[in-house]
N, CA, C and O atoms as a DFTB+ gen file, in Angstrom:
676 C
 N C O
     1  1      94.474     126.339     137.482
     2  2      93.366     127.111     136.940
     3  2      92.594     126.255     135.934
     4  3      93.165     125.437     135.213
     5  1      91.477     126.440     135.915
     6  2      90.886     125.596     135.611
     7  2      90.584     125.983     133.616
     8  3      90.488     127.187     133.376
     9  1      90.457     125.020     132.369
    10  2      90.458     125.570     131.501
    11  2      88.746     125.970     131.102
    12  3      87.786     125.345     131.554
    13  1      88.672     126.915     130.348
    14  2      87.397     127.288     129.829
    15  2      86.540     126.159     128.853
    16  3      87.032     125.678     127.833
    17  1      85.212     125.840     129.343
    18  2      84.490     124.577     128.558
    19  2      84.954     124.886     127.019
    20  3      85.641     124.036     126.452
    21  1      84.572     126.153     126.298
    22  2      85.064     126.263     125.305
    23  2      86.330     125.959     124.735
    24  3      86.393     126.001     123.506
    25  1      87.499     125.618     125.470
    26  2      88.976     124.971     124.739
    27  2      88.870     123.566     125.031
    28  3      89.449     122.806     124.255
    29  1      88.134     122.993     126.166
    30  2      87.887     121.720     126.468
    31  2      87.341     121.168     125.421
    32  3      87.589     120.036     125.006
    33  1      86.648     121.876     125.002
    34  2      85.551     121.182     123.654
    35  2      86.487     121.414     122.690
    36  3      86.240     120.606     121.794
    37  1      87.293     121.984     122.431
    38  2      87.604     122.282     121.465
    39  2      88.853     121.237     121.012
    40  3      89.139     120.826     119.888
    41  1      89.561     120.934     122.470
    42  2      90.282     119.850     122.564
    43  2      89.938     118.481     122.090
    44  3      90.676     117.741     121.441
    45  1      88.459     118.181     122.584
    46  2      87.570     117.025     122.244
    47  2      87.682     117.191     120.283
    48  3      88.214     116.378     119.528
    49  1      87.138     118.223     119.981
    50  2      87.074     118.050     118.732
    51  2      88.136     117.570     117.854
    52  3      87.966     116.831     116.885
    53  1      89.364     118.097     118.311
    54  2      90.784     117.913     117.308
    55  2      90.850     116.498     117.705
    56  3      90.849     115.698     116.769
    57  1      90.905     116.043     118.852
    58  2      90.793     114.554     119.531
    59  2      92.542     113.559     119.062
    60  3      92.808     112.481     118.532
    61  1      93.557     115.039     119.809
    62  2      95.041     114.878     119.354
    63  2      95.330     113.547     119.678
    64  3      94.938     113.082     120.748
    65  1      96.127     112.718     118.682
    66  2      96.933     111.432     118.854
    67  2      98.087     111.586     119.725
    68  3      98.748     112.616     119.591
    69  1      98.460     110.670     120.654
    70  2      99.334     110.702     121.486
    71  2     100.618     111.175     120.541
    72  3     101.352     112.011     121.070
    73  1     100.894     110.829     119.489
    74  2     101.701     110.920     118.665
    75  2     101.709     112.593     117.060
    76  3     102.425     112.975     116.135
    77  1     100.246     113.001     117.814
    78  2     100.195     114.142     116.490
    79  2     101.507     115.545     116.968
    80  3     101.900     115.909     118.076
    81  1     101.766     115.887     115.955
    82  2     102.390     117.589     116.044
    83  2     101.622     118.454     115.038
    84  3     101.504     118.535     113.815
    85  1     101.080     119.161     116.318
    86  2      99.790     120.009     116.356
    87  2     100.912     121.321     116.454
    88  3     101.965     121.401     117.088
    89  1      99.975     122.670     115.220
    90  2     100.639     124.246     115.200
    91  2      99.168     124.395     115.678
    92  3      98.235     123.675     115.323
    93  1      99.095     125.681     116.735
    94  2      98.374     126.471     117.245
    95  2      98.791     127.729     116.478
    96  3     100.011     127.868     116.402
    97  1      98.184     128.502     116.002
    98  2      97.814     129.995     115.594
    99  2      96.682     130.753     116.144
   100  3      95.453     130.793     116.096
   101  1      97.977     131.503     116.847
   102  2      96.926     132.842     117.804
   103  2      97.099     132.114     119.168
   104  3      96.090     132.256     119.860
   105  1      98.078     131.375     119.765
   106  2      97.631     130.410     121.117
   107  2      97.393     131.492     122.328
   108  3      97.135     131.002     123.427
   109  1      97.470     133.232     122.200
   110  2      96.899     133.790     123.513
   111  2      97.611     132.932     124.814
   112  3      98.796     132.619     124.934
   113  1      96.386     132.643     125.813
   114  2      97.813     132.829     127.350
   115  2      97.451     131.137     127.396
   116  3      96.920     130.780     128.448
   117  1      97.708     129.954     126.259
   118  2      97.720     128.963     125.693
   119  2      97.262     127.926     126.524
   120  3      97.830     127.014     127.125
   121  1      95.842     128.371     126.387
   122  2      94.793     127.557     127.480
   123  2      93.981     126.699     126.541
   124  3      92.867     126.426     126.988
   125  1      94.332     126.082     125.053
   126  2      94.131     125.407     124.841
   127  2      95.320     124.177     124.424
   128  3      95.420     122.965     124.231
   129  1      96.086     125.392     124.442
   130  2      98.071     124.171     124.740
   131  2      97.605     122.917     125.969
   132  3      97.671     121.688     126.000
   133  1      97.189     123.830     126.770
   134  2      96.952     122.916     128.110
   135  2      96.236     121.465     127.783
   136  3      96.593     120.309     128.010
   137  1      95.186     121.974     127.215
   138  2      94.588     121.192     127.026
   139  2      94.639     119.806     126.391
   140  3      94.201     118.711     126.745
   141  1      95.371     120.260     125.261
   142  2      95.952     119.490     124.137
   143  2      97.290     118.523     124.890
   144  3      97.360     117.294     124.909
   145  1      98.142     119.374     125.395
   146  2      99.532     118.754     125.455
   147  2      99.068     117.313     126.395
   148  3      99.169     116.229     125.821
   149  1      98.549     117.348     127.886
   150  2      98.423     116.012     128.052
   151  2      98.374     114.777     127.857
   152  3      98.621     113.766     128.515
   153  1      98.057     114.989     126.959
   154  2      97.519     113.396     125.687
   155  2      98.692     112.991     125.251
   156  3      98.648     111.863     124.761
   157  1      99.983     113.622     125.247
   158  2     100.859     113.733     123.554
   159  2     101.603     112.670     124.766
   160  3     101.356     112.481     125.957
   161  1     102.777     112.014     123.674
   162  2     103.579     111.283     124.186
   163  2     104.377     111.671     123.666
   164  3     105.148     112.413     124.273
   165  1     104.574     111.407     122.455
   166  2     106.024     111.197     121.507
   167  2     105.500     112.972     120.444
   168  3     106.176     113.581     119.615
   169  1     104.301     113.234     120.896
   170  2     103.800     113.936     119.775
   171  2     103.775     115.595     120.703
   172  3     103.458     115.692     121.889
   173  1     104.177     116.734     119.829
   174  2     104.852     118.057     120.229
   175  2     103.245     119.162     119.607
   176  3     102.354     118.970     118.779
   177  1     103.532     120.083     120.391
   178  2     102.785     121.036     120.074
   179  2     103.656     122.952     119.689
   180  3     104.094     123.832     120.430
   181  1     103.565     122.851     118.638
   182  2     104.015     124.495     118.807
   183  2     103.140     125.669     118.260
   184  3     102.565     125.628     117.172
   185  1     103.099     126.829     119.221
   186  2     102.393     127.212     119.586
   187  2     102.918     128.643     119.020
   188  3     104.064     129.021     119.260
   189  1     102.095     129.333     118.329
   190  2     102.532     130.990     117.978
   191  2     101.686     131.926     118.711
   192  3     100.529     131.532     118.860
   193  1     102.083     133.518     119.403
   194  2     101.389     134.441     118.905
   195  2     101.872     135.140     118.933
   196  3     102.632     135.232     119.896
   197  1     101.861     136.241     117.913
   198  2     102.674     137.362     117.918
   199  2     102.777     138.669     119.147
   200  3     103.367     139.748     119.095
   201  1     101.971     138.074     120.190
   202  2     102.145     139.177     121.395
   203  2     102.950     138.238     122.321
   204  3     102.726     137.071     122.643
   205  1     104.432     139.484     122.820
   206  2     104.800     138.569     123.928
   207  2     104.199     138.226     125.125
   208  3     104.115     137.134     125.687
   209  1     103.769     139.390     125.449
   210  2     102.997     138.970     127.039
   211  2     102.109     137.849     126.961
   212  3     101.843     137.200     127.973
   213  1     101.619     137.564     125.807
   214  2     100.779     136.265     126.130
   215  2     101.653     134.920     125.555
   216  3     101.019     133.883     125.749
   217  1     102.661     134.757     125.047
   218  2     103.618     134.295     125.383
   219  2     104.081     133.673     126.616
   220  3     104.332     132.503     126.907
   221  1     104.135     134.969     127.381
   222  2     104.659     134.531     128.558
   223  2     103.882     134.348     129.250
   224  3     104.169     133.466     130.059
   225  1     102.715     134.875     129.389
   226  2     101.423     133.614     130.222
   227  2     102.060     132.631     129.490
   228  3     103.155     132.194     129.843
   229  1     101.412     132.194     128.385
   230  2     101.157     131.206     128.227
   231  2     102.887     129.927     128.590
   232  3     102.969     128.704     128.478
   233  1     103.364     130.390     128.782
   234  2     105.015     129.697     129.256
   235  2     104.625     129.406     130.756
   236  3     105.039     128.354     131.244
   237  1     103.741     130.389     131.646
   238  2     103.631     130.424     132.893
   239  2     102.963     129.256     133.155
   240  3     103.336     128.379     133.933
   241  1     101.648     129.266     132.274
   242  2     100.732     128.475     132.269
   243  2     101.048     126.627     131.776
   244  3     100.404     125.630     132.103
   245  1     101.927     126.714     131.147
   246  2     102.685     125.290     130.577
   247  2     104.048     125.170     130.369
   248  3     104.759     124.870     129.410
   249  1     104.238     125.513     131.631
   250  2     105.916     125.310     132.392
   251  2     106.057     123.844     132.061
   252  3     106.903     123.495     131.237
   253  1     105.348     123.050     132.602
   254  2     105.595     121.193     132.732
   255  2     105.535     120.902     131.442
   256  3     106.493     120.295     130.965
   257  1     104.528     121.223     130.671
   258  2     104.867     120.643     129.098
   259  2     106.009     121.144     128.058
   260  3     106.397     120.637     127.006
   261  1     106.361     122.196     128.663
   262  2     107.553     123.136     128.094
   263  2     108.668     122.005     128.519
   264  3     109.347     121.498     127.626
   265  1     108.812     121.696     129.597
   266  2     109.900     121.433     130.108
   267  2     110.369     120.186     129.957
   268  3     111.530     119.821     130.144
   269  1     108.893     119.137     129.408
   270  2     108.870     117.607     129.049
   271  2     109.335     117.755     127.592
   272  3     109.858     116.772     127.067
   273  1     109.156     119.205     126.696
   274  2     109.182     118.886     125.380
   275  2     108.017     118.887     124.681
   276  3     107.978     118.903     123.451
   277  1     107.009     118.870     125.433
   278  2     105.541     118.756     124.600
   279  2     105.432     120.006     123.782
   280  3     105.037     119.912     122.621
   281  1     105.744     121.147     124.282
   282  2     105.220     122.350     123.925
   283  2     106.347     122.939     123.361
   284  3     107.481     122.669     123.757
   285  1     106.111     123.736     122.453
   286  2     107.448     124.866     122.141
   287  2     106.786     126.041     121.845
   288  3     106.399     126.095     120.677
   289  1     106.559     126.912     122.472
   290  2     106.005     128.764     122.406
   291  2     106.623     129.389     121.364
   292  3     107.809     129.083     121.241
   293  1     106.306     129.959     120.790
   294  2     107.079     131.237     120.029
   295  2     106.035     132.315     119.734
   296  3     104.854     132.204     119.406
   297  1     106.864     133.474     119.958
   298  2     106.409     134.408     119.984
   299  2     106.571     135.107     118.368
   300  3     107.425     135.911     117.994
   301  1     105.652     134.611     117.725
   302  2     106.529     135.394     116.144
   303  2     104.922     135.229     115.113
   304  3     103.859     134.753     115.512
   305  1     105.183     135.710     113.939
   306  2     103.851     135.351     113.053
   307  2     103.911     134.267     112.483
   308  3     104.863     133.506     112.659
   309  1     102.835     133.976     111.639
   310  2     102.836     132.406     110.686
   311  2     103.913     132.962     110.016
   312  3     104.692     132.046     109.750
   313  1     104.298     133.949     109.646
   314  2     105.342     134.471     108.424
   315  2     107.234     134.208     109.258
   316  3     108.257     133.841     108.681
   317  1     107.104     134.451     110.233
   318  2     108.469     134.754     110.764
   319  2     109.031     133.593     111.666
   320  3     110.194     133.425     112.033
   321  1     107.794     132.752     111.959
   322  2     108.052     131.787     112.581
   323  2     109.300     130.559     111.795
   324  3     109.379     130.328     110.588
   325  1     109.864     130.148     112.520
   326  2     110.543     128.765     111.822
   327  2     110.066     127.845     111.966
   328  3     110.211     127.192     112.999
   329  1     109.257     127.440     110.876
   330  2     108.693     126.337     111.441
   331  2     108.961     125.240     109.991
   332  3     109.586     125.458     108.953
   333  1     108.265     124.127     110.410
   334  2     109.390     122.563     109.182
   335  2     107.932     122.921     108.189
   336  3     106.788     123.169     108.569
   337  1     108.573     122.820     106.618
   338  2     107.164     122.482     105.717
   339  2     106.792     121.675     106.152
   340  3     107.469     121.303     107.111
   341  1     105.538     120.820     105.844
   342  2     105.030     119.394     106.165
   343  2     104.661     119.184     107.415
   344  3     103.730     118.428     107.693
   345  1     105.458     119.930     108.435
   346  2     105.950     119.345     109.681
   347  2     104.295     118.726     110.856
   348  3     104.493     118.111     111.903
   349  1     103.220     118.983     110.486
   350  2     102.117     118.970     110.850
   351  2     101.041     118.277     110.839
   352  3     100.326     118.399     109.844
   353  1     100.731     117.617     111.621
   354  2      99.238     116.846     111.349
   355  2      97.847     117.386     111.499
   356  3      96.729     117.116     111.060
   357  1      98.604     118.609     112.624
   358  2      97.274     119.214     112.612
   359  2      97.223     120.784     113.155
   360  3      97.853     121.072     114.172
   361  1      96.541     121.675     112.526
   362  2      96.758     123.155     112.513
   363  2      95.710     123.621     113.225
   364  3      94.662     123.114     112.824
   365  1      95.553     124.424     114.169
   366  2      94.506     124.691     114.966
   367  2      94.277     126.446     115.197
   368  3      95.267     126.886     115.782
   369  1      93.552     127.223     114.985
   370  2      93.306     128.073     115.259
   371  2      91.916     128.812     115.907
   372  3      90.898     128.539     115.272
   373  1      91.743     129.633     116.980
   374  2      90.583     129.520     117.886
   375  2      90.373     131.161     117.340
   376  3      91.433     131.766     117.182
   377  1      89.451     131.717     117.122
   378  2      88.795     133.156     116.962
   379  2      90.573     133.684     116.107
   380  3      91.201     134.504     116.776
   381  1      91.108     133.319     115.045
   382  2      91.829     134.168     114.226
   383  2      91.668     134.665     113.480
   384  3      91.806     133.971     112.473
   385  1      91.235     136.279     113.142
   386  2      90.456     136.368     111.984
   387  2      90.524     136.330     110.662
   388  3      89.533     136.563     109.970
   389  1      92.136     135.920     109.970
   390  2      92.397     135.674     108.678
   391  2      92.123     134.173     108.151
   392  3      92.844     133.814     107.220
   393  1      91.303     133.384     108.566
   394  2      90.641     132.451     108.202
   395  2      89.132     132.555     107.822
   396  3      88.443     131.571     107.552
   397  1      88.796     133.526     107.825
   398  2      87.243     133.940     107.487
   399  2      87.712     135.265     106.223
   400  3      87.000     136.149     105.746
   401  1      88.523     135.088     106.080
   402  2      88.416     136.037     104.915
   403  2      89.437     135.809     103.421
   404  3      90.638     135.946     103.193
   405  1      88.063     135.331     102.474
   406  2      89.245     135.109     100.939
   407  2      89.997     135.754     100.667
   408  3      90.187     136.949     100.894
   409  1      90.622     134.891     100.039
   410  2      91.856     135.503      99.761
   411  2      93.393     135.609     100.546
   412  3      94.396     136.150     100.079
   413  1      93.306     135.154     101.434
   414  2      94.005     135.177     102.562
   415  2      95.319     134.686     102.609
   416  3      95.520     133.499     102.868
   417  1      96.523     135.715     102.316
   418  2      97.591     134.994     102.083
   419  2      98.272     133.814     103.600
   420  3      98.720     132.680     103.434
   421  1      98.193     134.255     104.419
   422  2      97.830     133.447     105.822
   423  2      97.065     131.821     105.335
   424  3      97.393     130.637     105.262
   425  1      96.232     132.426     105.161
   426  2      95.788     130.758     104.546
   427  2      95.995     129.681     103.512
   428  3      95.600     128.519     103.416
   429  1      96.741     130.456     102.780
   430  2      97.679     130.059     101.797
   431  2      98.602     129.409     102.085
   432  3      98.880     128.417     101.411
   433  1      99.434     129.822     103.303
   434  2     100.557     129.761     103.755
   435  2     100.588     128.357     104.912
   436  3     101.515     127.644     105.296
   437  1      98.837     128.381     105.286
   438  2      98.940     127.221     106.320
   439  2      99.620     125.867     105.372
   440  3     100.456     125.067     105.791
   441  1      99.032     125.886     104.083
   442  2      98.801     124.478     103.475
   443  2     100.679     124.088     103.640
   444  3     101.146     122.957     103.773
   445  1     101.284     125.093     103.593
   446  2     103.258     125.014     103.365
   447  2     103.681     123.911     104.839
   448  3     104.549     123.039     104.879
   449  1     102.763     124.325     105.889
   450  2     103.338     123.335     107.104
   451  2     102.140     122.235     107.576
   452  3     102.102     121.925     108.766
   453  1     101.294     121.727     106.759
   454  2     100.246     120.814     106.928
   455  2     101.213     119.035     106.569
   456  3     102.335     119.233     106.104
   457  1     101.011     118.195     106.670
   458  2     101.831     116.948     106.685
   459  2     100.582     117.078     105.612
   460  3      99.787     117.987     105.852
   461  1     100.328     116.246     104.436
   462  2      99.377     115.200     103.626
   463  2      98.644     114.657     104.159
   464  3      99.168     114.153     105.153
   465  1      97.254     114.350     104.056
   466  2      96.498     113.745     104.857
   467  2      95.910     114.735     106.516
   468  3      95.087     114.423     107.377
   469  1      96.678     115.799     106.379
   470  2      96.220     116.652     108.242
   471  2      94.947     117.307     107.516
   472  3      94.505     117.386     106.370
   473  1      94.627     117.697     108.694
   474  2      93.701     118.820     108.747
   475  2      93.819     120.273     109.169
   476  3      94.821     120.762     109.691
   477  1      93.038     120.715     108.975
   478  2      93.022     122.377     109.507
   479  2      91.713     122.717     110.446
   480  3      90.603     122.766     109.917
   481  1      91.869     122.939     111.781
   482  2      90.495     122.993     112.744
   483  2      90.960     125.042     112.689
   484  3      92.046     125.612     112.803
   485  1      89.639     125.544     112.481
   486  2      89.123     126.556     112.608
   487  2      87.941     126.940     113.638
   488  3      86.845     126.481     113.321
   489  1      87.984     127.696     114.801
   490  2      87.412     127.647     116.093
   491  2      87.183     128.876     116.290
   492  3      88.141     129.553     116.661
   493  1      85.351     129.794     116.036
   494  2      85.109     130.765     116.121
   495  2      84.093     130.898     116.853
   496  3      83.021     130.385     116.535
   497  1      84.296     131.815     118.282
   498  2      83.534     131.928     119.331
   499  2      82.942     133.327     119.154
   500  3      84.007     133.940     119.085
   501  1      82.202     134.064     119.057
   502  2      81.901     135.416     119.156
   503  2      81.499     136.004     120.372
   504  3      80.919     135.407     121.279
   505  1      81.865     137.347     120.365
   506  2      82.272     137.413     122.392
   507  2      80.935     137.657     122.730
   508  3      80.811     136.923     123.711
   509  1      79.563     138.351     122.522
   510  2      78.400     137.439     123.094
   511  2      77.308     137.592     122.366
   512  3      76.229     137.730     122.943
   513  1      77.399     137.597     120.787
   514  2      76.184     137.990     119.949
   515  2      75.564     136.700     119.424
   516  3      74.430     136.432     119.027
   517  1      76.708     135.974     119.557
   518  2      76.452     134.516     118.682
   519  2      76.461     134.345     117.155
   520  3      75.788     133.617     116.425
   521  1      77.368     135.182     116.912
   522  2      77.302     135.709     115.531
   523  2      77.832     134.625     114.076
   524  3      78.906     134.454     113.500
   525  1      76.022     133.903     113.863
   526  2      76.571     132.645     112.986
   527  2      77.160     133.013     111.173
   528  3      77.492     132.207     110.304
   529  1      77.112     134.216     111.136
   530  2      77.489     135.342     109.947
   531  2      78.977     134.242     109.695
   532  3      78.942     133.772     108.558
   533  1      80.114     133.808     110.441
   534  2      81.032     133.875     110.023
   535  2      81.697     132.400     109.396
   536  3      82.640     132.031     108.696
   537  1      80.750     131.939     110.007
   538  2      80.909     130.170     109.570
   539  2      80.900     130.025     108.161
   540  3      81.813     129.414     107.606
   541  1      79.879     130.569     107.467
   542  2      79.762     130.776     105.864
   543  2      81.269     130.937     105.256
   544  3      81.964     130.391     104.399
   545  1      81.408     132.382     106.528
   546  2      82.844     133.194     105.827
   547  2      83.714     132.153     105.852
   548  3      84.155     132.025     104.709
   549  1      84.192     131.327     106.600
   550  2      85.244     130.989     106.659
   551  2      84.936     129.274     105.804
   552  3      85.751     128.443     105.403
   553  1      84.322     129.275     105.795
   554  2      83.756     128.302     104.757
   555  2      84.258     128.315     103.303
   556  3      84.869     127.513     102.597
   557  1      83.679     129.723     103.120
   558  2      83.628     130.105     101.500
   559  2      85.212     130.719     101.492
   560  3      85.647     130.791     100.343
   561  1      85.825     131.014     102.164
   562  2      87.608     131.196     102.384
   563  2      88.189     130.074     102.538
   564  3      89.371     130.049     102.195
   565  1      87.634     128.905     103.041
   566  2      88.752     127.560     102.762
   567  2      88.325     127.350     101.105
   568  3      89.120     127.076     100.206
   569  1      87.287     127.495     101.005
   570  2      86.726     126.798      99.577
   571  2      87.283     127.268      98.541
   572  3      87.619     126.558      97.593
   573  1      87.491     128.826      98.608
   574  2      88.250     129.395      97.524
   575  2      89.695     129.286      97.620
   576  3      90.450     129.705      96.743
   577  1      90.062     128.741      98.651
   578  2      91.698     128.886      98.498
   579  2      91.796     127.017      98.584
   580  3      92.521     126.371      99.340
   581  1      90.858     126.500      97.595
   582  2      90.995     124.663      97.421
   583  2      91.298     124.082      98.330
   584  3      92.172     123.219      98.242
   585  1      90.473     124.456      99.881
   586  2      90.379     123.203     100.868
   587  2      88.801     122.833     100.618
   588  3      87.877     123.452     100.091
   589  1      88.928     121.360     101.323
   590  2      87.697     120.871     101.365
   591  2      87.320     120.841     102.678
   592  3      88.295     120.580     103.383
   593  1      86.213     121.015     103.365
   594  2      85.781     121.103     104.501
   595  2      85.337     119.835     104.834
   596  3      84.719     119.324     103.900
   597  1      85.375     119.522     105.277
   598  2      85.246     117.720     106.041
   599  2      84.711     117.573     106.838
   600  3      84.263     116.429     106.913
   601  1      84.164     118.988     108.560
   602  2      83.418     118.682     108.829
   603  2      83.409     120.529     109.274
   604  3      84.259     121.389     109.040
   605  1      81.566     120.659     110.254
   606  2      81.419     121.337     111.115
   607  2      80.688     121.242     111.829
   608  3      79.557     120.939     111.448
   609  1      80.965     121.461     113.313
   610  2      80.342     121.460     114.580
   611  2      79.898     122.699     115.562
   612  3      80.347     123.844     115.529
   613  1      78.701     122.065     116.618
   614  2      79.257     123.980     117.196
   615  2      78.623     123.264     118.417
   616  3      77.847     122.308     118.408
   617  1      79.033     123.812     119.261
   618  2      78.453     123.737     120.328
   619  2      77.695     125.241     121.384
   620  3      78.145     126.381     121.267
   621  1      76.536     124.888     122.334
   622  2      75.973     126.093     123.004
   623  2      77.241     126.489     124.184
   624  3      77.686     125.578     124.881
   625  1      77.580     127.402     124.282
   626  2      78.299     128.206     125.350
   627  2      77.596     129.334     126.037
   628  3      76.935     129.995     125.236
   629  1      77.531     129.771     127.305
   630  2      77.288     131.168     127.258
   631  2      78.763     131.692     127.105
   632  3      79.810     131.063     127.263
   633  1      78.545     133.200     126.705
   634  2      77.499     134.192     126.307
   635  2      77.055     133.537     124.918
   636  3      76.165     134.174     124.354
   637  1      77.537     132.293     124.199
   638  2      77.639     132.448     122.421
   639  2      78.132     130.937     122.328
   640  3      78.852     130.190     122.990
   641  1      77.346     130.872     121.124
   642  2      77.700     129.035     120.586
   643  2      79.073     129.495     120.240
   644  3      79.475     130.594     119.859
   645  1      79.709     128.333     120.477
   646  2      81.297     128.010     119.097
   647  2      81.110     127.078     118.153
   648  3      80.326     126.131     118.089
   649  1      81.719     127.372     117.620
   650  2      81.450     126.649     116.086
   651  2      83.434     125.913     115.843
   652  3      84.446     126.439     116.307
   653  1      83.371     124.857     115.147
   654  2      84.251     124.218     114.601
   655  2      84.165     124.070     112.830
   656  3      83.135     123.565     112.383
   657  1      85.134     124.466     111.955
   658  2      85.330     124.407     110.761
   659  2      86.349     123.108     110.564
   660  3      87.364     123.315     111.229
   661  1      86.388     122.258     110.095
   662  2      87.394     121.306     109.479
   663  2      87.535     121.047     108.720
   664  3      86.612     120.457     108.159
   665  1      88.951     121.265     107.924
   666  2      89.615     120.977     106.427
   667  2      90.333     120.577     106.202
   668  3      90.952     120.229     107.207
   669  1      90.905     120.260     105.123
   670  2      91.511     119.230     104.681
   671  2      91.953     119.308     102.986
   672  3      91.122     119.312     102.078
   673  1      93.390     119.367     102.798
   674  2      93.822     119.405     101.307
   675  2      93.043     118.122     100.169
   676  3      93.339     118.095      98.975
């Protein structure tokens, strides 16, 4: 199955090192796992969302990288998950909505599994208004919780541009 231009791009943007360990938050039926895991060699992807069924797509969908080691699924929250402090180069999340809003103990919580030096990619598609309202938001929510934004991008999609947020401790 083929992946959606929107995770393709989105893949392009993070532009994973054969060697990065990349957390997905929110990975849905993990059609941007797909995307990502190819590249990796030595370097792992784990992947949360708190619904099982998309879980288990997403296991369906990346059987081979599951099975090489690239990937590890879990079905649990940023809160319940086990996951290593530090353990991260790079944190990725596509349309999650506790990144657009201050205050955010969620976002607080990313900085606990970021390695020094990673980033944080934030990836907000709106389902077809194009709704550029939220880029600010999530802007002014890294800013207040002392990330620095480093970059942003967006690209045209139909129905709706996506936009890329990037940060950084």
């Amino acid at each position: 199955m083929a992946i959606p231009a929107r995770f393709a791009w989105a893949a392009t943007v993070i532009d994973a090192a054969a060697t990065d360990h990349i957390l997905e938050i929110g990975c849905g039926a993990g059609l941007l796992v797909a995307s990502l895991a190819e590249g990796l060699t030595t370097g792992i992807i784990v992947a949360l969302d708190r619904s099982q069924p998309m879980i288990t797509r997403a296991a369906k969908r990346n059987e081979e990288w599951i099975t090489t080691k690239k990937v590890n699924l879990l079905a649990a929250t940023l809160y319940d998950a086990p996951l290593p402090d530090k353990g991260f180069h790079k944190i990725v999340a596509f349309n999650v909505n506790y990144f657009w809003k201050t205050g955010s103990p969620e976002l607080a919580l990313v900085k606990k599994f970021l390695k020094p030096g990673g980033k944080l990619y934030v990836f907000h598609q709106a389902p077809a208004t194009g709704d550029r309202k939220t880029v600010p938001a999530i802007k002014a929510a890294l800013k207040a919780d002392d990330w620095k934004v480093v970059d942003t991008q967006s690209k045209i999609f139909e129905p709706a541009p996506a936009y890329a947020v990037i940060a950084a401790r």
